[in-house]
PDB file of N, CA, C and O in Angstrom:
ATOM      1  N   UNK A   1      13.764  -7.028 -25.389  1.00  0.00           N
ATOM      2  CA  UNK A   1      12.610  -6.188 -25.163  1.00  0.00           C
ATOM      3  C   UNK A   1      12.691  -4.997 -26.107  1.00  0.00           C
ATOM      4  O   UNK A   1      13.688  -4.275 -26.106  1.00  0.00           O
ATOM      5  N   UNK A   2      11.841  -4.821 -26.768  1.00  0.00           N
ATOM      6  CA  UNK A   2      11.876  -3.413 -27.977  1.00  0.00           C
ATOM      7  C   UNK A   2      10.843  -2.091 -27.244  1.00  0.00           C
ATOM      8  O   UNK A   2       9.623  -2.251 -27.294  1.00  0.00           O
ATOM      9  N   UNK A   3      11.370  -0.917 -26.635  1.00  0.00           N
ATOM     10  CA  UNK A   3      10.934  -0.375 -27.050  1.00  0.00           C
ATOM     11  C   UNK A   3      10.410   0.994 -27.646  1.00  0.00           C
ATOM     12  O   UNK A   3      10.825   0.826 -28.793  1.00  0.00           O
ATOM     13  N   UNK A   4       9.951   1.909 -27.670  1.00  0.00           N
ATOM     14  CA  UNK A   4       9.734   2.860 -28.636  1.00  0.00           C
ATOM     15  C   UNK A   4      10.697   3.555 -29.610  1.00  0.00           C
ATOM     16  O   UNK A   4      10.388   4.075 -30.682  1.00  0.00           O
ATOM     17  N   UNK A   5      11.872   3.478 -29.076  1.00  0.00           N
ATOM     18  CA  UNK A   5      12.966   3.943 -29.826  1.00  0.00           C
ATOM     19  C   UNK A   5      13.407   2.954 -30.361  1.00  0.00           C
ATOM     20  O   UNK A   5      14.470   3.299 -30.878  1.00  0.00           O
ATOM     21  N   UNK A   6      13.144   1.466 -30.631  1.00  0.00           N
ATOM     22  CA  UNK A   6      13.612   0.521 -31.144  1.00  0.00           C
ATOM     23  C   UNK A   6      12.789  -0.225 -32.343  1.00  0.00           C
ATOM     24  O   UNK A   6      12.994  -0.848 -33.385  1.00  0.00           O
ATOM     25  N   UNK A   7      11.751   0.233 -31.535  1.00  0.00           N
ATOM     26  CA  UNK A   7      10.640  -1.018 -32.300  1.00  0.00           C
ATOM     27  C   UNK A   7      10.419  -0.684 -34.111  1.00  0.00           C
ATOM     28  O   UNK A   7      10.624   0.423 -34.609  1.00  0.00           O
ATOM     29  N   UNK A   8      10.004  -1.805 -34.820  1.00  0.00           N
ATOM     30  CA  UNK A   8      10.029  -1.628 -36.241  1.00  0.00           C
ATOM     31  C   UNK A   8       8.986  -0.351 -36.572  1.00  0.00           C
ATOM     32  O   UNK A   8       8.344   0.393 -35.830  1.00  0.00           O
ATOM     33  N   UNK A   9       9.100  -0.432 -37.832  1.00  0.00           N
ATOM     34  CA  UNK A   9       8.968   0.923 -38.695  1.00  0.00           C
ATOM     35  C   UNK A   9       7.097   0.901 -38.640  1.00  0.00           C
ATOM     36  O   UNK A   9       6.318   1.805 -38.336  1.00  0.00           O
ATOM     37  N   UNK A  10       6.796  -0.757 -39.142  1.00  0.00           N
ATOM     38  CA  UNK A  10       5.225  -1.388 -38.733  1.00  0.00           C
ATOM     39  C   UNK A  10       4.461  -0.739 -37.457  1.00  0.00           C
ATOM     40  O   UNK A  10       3.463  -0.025 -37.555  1.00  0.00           O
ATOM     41  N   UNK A  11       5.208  -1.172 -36.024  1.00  0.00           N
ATOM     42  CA  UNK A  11       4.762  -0.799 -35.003  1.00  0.00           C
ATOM     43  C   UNK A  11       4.174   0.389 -34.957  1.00  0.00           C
ATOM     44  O   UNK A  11       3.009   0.647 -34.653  1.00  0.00           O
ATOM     45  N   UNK A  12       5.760   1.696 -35.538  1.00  0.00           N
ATOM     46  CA  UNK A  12       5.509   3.256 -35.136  1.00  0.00           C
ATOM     47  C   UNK A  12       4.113   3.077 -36.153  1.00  0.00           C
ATOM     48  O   UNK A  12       3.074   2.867 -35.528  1.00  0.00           O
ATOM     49  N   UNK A  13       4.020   3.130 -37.385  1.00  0.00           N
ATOM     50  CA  UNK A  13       2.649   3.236 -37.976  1.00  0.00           C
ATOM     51  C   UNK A  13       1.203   3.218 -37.546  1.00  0.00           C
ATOM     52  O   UNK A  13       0.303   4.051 -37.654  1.00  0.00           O
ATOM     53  N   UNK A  14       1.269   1.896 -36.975  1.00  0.00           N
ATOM     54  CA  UNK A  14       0.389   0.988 -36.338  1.00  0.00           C
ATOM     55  C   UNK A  14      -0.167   2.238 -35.015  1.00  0.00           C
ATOM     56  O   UNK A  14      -1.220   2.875 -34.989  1.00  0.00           O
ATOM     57  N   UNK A  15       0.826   2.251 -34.161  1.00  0.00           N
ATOM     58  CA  UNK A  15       0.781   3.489 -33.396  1.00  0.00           C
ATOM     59  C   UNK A  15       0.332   4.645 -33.633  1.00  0.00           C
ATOM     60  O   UNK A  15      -0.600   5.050 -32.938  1.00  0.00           O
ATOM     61  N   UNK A  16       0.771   5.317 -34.477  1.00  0.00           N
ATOM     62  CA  UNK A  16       0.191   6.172 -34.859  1.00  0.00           C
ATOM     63  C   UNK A  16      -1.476   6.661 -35.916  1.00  0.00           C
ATOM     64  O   UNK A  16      -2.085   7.696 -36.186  1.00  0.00           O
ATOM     65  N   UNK A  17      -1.590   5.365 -36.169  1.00  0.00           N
ATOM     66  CA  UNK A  17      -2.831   5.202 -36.820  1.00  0.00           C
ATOM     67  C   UNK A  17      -3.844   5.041 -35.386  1.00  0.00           C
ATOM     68  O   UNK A  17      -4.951   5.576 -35.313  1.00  0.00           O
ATOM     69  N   UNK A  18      -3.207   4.163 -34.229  1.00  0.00           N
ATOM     70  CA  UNK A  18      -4.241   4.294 -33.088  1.00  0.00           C
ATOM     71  C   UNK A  18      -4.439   5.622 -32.925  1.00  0.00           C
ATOM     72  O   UNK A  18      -5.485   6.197 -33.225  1.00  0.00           O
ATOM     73  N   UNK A  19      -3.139   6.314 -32.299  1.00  0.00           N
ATOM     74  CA  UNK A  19      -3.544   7.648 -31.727  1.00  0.00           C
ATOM     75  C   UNK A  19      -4.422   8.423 -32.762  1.00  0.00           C
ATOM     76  O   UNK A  19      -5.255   9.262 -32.420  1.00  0.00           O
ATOM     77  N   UNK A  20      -4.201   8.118 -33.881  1.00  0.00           N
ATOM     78  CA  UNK A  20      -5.202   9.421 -34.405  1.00  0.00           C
ATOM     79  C   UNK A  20      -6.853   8.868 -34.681  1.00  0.00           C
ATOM     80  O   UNK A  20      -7.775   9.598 -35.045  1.00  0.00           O
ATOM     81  N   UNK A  21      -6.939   7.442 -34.413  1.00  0.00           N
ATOM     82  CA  UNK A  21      -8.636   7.471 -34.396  1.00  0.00           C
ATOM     83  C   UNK A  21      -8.805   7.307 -32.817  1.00  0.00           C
ATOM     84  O   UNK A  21     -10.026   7.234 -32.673  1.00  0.00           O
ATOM     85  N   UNK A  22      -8.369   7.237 -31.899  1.00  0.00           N
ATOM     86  CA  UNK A  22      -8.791   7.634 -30.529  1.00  0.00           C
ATOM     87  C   UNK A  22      -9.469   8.989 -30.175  1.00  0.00           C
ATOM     88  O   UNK A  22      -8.992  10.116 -30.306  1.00  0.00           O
ATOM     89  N   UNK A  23     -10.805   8.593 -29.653  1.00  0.00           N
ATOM     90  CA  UNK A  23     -11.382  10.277 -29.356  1.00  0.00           C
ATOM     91  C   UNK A  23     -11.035  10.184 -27.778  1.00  0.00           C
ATOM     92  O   UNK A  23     -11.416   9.416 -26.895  1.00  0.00           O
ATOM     93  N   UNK A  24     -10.102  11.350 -27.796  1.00  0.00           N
ATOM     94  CA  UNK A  24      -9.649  11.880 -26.372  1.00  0.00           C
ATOM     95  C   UNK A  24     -10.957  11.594 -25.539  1.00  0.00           C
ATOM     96  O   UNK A  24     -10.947  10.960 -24.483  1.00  0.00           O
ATOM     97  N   UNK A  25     -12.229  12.196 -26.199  1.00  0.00           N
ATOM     98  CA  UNK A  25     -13.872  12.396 -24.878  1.00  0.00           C
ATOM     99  C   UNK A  25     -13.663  10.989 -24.479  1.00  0.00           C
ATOM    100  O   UNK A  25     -13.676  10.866 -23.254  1.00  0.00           O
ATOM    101  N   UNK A  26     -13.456   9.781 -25.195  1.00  0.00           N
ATOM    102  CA  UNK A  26     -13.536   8.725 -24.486  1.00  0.00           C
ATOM    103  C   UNK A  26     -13.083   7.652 -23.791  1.00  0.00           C
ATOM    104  O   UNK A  26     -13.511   6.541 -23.477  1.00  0.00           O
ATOM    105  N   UNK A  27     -11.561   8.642 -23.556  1.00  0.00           N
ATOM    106  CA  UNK A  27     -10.781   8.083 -22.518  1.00  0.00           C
ATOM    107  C   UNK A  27     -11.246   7.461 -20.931  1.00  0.00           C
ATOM    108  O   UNK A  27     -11.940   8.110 -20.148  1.00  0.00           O
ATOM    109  N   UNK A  28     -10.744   6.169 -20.670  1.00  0.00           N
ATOM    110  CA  UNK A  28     -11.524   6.453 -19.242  1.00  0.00           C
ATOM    111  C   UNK A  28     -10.993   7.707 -18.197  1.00  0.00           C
ATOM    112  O   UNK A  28      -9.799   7.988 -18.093  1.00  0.00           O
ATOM    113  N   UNK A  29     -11.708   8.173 -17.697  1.00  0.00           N
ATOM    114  CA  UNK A  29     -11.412   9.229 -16.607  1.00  0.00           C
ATOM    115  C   UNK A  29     -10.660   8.639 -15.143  1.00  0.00           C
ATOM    116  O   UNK A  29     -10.874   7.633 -14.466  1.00  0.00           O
ATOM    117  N   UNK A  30      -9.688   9.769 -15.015  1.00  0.00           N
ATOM    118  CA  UNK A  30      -9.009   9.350 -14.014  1.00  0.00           C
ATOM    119  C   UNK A  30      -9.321   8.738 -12.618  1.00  0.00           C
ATOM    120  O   UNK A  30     -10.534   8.874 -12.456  1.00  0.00           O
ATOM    121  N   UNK A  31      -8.929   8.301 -11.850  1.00  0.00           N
ATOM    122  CA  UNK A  31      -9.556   7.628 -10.649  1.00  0.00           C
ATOM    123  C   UNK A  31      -9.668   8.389  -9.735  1.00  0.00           C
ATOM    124  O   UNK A  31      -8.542   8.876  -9.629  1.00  0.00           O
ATOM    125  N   UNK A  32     -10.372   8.875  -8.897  1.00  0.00           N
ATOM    126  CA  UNK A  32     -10.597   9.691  -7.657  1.00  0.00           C
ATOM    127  C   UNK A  32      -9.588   9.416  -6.419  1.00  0.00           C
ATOM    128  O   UNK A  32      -9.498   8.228  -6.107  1.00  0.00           O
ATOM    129  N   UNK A  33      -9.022  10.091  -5.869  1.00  0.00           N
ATOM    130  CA  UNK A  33      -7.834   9.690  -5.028  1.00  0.00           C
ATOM    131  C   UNK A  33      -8.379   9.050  -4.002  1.00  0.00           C
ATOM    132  O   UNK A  33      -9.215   9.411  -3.174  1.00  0.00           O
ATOM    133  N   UNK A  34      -7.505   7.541  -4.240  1.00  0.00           N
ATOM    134  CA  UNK A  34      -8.575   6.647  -2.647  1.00  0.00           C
ATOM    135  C   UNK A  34      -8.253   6.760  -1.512  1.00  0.00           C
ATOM    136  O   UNK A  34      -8.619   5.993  -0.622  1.00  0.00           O
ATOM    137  N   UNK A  35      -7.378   7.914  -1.333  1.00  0.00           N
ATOM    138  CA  UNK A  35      -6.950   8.259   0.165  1.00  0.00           C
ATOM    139  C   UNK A  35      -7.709   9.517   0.667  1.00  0.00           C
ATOM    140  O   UNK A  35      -7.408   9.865   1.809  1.00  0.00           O
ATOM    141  N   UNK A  36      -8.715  10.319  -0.037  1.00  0.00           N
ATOM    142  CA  UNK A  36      -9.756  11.047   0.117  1.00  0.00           C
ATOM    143  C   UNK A  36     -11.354  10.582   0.231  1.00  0.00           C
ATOM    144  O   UNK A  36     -12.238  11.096  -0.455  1.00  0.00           O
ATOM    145  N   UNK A  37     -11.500   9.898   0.864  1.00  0.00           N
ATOM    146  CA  UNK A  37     -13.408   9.905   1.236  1.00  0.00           C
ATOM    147  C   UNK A  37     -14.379  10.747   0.964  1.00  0.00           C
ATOM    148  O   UNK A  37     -15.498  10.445   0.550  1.00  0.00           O
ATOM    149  N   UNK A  38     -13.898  11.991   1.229  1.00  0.00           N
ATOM    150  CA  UNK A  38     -15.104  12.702   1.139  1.00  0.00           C
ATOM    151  C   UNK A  38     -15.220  12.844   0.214  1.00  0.00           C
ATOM    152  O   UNK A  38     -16.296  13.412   0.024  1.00  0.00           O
ATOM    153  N   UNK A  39     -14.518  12.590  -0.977  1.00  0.00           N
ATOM    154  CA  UNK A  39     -14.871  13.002  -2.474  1.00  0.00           C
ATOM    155  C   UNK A  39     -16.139  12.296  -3.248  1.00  0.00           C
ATOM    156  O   UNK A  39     -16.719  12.565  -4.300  1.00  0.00           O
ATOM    157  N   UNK A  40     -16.299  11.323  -2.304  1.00  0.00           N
ATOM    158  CA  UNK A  40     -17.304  10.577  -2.604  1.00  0.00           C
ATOM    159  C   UNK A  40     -18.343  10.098  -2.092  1.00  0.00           C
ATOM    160  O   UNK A  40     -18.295   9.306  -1.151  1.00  0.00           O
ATOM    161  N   UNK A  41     -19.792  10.638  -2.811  1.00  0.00           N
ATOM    162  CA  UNK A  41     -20.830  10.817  -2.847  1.00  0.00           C
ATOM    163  C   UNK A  41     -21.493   9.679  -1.350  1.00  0.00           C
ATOM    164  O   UNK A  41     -21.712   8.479  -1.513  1.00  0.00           O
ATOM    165  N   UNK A  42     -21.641  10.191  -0.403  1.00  0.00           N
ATOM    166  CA  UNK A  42     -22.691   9.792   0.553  1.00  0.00           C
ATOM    167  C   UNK A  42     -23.170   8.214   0.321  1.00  0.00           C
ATOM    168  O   UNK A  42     -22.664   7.264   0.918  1.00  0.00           O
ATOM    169  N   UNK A  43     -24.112   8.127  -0.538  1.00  0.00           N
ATOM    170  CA  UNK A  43     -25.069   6.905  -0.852  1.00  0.00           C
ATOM    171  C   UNK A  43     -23.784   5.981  -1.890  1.00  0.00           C
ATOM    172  O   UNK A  43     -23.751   4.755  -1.996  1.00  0.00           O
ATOM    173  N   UNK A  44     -23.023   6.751  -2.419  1.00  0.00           N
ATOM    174  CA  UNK A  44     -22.364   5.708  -3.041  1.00  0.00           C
ATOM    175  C   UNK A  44     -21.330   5.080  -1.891  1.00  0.00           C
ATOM    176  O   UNK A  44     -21.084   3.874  -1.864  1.00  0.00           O
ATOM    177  N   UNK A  45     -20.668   6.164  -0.806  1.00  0.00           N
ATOM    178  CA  UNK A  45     -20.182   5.297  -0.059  1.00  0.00           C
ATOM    179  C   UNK A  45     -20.527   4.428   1.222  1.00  0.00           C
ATOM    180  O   UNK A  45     -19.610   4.009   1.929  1.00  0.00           O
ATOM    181  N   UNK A  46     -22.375   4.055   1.634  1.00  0.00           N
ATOM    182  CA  UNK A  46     -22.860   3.801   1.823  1.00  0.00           C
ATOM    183  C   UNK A  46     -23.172   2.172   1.209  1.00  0.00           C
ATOM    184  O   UNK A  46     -23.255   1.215   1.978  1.00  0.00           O
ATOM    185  N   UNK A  47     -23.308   2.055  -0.138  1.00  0.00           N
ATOM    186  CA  UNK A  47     -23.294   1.333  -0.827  1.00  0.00           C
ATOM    187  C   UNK A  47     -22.269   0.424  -0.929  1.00  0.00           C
ATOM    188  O   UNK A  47     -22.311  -0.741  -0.533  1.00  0.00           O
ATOM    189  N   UNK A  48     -21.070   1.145  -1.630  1.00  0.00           N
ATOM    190  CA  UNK A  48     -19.480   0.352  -1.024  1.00  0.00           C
ATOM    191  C   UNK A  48     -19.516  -0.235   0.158  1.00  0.00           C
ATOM    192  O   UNK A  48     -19.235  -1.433   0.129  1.00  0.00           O
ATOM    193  N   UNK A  49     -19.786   0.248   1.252  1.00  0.00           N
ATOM    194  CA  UNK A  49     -19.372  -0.867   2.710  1.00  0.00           C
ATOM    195  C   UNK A  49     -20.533  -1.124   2.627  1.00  0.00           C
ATOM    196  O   UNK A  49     -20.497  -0.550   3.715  1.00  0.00           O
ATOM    197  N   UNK A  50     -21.804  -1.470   2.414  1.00  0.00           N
ATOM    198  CA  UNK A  50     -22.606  -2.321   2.173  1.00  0.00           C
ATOM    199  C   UNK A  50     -21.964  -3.839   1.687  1.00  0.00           C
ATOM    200  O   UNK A  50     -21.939  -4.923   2.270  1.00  0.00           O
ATOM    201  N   UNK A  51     -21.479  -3.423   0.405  1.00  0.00           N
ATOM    202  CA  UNK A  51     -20.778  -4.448  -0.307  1.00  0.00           C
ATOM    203  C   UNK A  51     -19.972  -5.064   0.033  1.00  0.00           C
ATOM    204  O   UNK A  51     -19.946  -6.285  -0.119  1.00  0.00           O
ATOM    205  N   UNK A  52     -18.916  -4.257   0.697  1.00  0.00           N
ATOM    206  CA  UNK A  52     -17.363  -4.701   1.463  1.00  0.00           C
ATOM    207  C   UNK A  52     -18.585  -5.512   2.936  1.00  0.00           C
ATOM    208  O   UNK A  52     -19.225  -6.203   2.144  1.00  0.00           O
ATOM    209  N   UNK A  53     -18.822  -5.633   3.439  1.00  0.00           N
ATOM    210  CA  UNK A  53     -19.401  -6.215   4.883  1.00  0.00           C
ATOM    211  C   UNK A  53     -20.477  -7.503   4.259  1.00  0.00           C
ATOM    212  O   UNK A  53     -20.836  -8.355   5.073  1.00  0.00           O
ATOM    213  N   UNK A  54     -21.004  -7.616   2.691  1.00  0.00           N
ATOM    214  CA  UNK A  54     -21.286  -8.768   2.024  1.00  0.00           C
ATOM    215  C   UNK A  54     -20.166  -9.656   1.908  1.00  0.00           C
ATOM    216  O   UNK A  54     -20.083 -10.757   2.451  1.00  0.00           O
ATOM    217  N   UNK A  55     -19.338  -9.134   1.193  1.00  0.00           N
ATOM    218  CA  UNK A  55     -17.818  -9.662   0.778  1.00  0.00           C
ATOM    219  C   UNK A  55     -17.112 -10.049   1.864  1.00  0.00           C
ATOM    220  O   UNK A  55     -16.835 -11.229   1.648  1.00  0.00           O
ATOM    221  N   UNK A  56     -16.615  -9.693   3.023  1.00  0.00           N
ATOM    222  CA  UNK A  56     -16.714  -9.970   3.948  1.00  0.00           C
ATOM    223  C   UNK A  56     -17.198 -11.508   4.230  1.00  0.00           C
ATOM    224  O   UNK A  56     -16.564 -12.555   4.103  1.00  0.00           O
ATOM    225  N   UNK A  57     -18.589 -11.272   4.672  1.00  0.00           N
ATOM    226  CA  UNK A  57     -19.102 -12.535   5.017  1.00  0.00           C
ATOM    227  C   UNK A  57     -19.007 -13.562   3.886  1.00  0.00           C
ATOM    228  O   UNK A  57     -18.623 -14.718   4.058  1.00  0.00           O
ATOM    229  N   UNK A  58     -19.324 -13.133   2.918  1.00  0.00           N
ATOM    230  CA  UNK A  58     -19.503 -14.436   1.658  1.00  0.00           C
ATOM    231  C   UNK A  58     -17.901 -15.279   1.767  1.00  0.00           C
ATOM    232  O   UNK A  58     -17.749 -16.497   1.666  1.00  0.00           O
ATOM    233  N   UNK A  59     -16.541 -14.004   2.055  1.00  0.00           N
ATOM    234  CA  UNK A  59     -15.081 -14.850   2.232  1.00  0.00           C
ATOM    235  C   UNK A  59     -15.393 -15.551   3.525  1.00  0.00           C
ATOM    236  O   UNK A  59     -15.258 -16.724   3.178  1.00  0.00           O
ATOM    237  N   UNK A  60     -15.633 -15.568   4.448  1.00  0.00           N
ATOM    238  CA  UNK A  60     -15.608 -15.857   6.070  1.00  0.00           C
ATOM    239  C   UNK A  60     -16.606 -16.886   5.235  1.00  0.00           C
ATOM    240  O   UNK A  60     -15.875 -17.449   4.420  1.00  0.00           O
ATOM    241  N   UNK A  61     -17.536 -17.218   5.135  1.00  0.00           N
ATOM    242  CA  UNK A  61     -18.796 -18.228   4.877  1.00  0.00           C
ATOM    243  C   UNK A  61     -17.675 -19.254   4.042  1.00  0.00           C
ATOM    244  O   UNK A  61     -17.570 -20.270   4.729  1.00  0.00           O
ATOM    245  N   UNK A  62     -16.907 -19.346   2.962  1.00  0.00           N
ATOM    246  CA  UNK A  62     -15.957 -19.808   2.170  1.00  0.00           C
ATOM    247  C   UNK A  62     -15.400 -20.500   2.938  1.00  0.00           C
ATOM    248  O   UNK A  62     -15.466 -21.708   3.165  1.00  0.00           O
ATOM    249  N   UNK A  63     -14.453 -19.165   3.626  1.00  0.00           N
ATOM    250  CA  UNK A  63     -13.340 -19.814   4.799  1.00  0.00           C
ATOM    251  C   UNK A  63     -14.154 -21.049   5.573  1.00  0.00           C
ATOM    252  O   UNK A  63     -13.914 -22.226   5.305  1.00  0.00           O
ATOM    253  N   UNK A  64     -14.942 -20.727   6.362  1.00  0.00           N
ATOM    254  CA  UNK A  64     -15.475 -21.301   7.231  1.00  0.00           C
ATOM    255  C   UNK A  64     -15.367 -23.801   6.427  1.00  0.00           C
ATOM    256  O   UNK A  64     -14.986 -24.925   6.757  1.00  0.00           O
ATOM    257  N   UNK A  65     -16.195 -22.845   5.101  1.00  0.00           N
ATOM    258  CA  UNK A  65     -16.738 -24.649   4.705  1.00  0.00           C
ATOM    259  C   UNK A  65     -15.508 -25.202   4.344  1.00  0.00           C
ATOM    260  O   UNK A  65     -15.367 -26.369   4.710  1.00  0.00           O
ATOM    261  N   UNK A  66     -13.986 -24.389   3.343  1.00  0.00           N
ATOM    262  CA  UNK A  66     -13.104 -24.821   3.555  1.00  0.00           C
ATOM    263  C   UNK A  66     -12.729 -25.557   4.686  1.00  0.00           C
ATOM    264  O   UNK A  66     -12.401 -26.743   4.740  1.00  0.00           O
ATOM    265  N   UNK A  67     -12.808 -24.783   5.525  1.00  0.00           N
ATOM    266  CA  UNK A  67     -11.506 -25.354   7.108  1.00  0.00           C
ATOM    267  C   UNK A  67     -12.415 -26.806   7.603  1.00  0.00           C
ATOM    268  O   UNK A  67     -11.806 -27.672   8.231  1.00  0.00           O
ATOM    269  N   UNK A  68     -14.093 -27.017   7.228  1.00  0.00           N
ATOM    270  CA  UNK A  68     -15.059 -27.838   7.483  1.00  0.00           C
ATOM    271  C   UNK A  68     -14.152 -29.043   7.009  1.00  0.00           C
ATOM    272  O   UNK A  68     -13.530 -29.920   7.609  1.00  0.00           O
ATOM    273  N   UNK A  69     -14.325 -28.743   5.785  1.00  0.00           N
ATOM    274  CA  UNK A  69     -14.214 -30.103   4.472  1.00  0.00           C
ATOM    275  C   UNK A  69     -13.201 -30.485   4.642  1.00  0.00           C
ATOM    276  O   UNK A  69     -13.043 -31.651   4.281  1.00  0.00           O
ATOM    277  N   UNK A  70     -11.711 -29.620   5.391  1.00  0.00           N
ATOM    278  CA  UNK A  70     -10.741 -29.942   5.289  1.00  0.00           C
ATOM    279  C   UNK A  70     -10.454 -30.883   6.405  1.00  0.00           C
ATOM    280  O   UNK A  70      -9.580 -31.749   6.382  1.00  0.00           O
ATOM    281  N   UNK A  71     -11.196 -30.655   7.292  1.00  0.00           N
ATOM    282  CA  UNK A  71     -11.418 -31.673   8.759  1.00  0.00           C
ATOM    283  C   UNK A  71     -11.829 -32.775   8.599  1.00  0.00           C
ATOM    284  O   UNK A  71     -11.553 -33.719   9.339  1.00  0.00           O
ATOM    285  N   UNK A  72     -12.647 -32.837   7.479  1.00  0.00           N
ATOM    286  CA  UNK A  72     -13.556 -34.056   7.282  1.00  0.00           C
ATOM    287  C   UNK A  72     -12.777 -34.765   6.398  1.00  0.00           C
ATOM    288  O   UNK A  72     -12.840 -35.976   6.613  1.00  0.00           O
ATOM    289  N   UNK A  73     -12.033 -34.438   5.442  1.00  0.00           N
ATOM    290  CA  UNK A  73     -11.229 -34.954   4.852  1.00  0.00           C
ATOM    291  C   UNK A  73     -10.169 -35.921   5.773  1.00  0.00           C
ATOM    292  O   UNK A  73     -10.024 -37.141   5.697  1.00  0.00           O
ATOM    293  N   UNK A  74      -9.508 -34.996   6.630  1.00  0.00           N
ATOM    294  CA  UNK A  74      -8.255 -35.385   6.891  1.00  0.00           C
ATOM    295  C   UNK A  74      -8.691 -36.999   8.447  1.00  0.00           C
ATOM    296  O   UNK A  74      -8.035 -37.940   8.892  1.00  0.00           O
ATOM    297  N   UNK A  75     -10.310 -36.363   8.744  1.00  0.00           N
ATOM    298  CA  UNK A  75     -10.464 -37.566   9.725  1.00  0.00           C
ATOM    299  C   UNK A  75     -11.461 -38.959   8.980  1.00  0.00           C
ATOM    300  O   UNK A  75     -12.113 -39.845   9.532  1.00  0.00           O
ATOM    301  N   UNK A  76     -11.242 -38.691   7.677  1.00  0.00           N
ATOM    302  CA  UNK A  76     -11.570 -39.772   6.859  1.00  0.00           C
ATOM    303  C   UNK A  76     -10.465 -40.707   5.915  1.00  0.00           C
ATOM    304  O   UNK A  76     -10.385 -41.625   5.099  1.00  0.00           O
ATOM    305  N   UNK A  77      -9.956 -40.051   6.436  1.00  0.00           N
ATOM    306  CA  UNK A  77      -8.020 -40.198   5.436  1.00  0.00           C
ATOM    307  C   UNK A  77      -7.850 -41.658   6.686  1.00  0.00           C
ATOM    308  O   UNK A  77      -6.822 -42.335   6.709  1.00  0.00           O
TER     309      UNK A  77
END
């Protein structure tokens, strides 16, 4: 395993040619701490368990035809 203090002379270059055309503004921004709720906006977290209670059902709807097919399988076997 190589690394930073190891790696070839190519790499450090290579490296350093990234860092200097990277524009810092367009880093992604850090993540909002997900053990805080309120940090986040009303309608957006409204939206989220909207989604999560779709997701939800769409896995359970899955589950469900799985465990079906798997019955039908095994009493056609």
């Amino acid at each position: 395993m190589k690394t930073r203090g190891t790696a070839s002379a190519g790499y450090r270059l290579a490296l350093e040619a990234h860092r200097a055309a990277v524009d810092p503004a367009h880093q992604r921004p850090a993540a909002p701490d997900d053990g805080d709720p309120s940090r986040i906006p009303a309608d957006a977290q409204a939206a989220f368990d909207d989604y999560r209670a779709q997701a939800r059902e769409t896995a359970s709807a899955v589950q469900d035809a799985a465990i079906h097919r798997a019955r039908v399988e095994r009493t056609a076997a």
